[in-house]
C-alpha positions as CSV (number, residue, x, y, z in Angstrom):
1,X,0.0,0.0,0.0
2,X,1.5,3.6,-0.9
3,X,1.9,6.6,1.4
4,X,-1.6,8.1,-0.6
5,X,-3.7,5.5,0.5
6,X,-2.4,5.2,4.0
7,X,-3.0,8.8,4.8
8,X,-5.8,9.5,2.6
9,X,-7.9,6.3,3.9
10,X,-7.9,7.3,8.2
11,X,-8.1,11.0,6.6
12,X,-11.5,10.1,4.2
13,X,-13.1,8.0,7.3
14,X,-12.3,10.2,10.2
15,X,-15.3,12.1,9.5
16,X,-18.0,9.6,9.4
17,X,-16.1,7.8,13.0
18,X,-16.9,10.8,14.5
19,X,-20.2,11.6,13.0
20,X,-21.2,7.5,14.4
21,X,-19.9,7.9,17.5
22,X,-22.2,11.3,18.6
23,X,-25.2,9.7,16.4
24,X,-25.0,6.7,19.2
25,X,-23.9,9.0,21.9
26,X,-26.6,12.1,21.3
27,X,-29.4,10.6,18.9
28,X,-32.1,13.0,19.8
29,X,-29.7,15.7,18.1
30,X,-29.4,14.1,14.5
31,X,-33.3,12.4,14.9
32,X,-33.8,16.4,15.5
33,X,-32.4,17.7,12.5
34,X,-34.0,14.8,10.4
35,X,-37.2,16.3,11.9
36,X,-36.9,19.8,10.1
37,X,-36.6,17.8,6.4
38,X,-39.2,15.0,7.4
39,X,-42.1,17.5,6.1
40,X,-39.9,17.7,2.5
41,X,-38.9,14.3,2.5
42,X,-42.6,12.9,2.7
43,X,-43.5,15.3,-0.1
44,X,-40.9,13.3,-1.9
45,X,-42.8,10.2,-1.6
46,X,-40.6,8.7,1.2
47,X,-42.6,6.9,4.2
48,X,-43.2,9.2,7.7
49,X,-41.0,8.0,10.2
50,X,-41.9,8.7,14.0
51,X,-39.4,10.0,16.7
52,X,-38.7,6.9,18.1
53,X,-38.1,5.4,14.7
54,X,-36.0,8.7,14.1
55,X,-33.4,8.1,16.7
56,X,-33.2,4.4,16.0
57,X,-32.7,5.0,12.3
58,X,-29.9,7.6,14.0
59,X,-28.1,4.7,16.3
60,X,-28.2,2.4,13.2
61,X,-27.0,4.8,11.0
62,X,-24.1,5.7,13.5
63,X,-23.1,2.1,14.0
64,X,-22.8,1.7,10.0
65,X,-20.8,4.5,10.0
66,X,-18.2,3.8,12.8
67,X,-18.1,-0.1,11.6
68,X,-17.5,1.0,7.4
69,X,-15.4,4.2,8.9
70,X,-13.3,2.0,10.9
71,X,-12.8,-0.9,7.8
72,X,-11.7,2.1,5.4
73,X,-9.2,3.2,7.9
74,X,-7.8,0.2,8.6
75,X,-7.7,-1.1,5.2
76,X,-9.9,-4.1,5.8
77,X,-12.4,-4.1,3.0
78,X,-11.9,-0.7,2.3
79,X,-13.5,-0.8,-1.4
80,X,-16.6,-2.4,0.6
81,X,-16.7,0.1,3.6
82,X,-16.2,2.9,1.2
83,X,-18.8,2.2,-1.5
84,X,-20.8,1.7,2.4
85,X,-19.8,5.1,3.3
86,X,-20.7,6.7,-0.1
87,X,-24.5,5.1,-0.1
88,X,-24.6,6.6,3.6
89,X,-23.5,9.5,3.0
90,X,-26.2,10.1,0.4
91,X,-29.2,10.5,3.0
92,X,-26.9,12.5,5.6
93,X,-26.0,15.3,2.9
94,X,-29.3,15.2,2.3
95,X,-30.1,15.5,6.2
96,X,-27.5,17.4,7.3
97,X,-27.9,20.4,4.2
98,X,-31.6,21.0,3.4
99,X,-30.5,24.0,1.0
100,X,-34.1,23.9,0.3
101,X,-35.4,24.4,3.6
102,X,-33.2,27.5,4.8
103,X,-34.0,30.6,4.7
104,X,-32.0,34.0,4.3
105,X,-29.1,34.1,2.0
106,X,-25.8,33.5,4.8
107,X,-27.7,30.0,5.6
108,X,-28.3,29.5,2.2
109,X,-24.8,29.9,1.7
110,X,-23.8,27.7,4.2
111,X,-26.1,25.3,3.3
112,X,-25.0,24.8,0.0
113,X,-21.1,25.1,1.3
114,X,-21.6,21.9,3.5
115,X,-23.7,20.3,0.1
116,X,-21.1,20.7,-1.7
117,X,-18.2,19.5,0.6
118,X,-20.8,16.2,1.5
119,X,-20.9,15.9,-2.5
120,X,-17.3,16.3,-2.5
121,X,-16.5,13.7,0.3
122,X,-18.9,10.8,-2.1
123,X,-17.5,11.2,-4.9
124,X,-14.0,10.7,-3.1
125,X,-15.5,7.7,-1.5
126,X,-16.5,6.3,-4.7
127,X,-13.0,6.8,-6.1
128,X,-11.9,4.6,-3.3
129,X,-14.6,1.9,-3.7
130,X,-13.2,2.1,-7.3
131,X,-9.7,1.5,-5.9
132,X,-7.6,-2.1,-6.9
133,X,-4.4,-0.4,-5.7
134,X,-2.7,-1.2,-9.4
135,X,-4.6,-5.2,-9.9
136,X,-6.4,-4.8,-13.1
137,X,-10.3,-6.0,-13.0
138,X,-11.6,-9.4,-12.6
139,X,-12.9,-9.2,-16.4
140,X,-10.0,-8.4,-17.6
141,X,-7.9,-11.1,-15.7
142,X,-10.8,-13.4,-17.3
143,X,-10.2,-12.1,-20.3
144,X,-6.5,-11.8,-20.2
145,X,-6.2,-15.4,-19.4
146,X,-8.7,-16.9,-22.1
147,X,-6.8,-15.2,-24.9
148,X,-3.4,-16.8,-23.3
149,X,-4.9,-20.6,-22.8
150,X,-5.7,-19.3,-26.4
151,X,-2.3,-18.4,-27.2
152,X,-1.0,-21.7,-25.4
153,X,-3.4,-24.1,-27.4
154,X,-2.6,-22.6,-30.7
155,X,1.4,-22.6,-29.8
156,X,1.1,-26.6,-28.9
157,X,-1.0,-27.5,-32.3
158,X,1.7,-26.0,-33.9
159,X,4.7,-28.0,-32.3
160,X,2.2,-30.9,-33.0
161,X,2.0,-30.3,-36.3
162,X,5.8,-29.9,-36.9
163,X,7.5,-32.5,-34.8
164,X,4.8,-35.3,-35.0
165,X,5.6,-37.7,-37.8
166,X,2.5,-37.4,-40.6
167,X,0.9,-40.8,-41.0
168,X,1.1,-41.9,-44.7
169,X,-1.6,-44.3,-46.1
């Protein structure tokens, strides 16, 4: 593993750790702030979800994030936990920067600011759920050893051909 991807791993999941560990340890703050875009959210077609339901969905979320946050870091299935991460991080953007829902232009702002950083943060995730660290794809290793059994095959039926005696009738 290069000197990128051991600092820029811990540095990419730092963020969500920290994020997971307050959503377990103070749940009634984000089940609070996913209250204010619950009105919006419904109108979007998604179910209601009740308080209760609201902090539990905030403890799960926060365990998700620690668990894939803490994989990424670490390096163990990091091109799992990050492609985790980067579907999580889709509804806490969301959550987190209701530029929709603010009002006056410095919130606005603001809003759009942290929308933009979340937005920033995914698609960096996604690079690194993207990541084989050099390894080419499993379709092309498929690929790449088809065409040399190929290669091989062709190579022996023409030794074959040249060194075995030709039967004559």
């Amino acid at each position: 593993m290069d000197l990128l991807r051991i600092v820029a791993r811990p540095a990419l999941a730092a963020p969500f750790i920290v994020d997971g560990i307050d959503a377990l340890a103070r749940p009634k703050r984000h089940a609070e702030k996913f209250e204010k875009v619950q009105p919006v959210l419904e109108k979007a077609g998604l179910p209601p979800v009740l308080h209760s339901d609201a902090e539990l969905l905030t403890r799960i979320s926060g365990v998700v994030s620690v668990v894939a946050g803490l994989g990424l870091a670490t390096g163990r299935a990091p091109r799992t936990c990050a492609a985790v991460l980067a579907t999580l991080n889709i509804p806490l953007t969301l959550v987190n920067n209701p530029v929709w829902a603010v009002k006056g232009q410095d919130a606005r702002k603001q809003a759009m600011s942290g929308l933009m950083r979340s937005a920033a943060i995914g698609a960096g995730l996604a690079l690194s759920a993207a990541d084989r660290e050099g390894r080419p794809s499993l379709a092309w290793r498929r690929e790449n050893r088809r065409q040399v059994q190929a290669a091989i095959a062709a190579a022996e039926e023409q030794v074959r051909a040249q060194y075995e005696p030709t039967q004559s009738a």
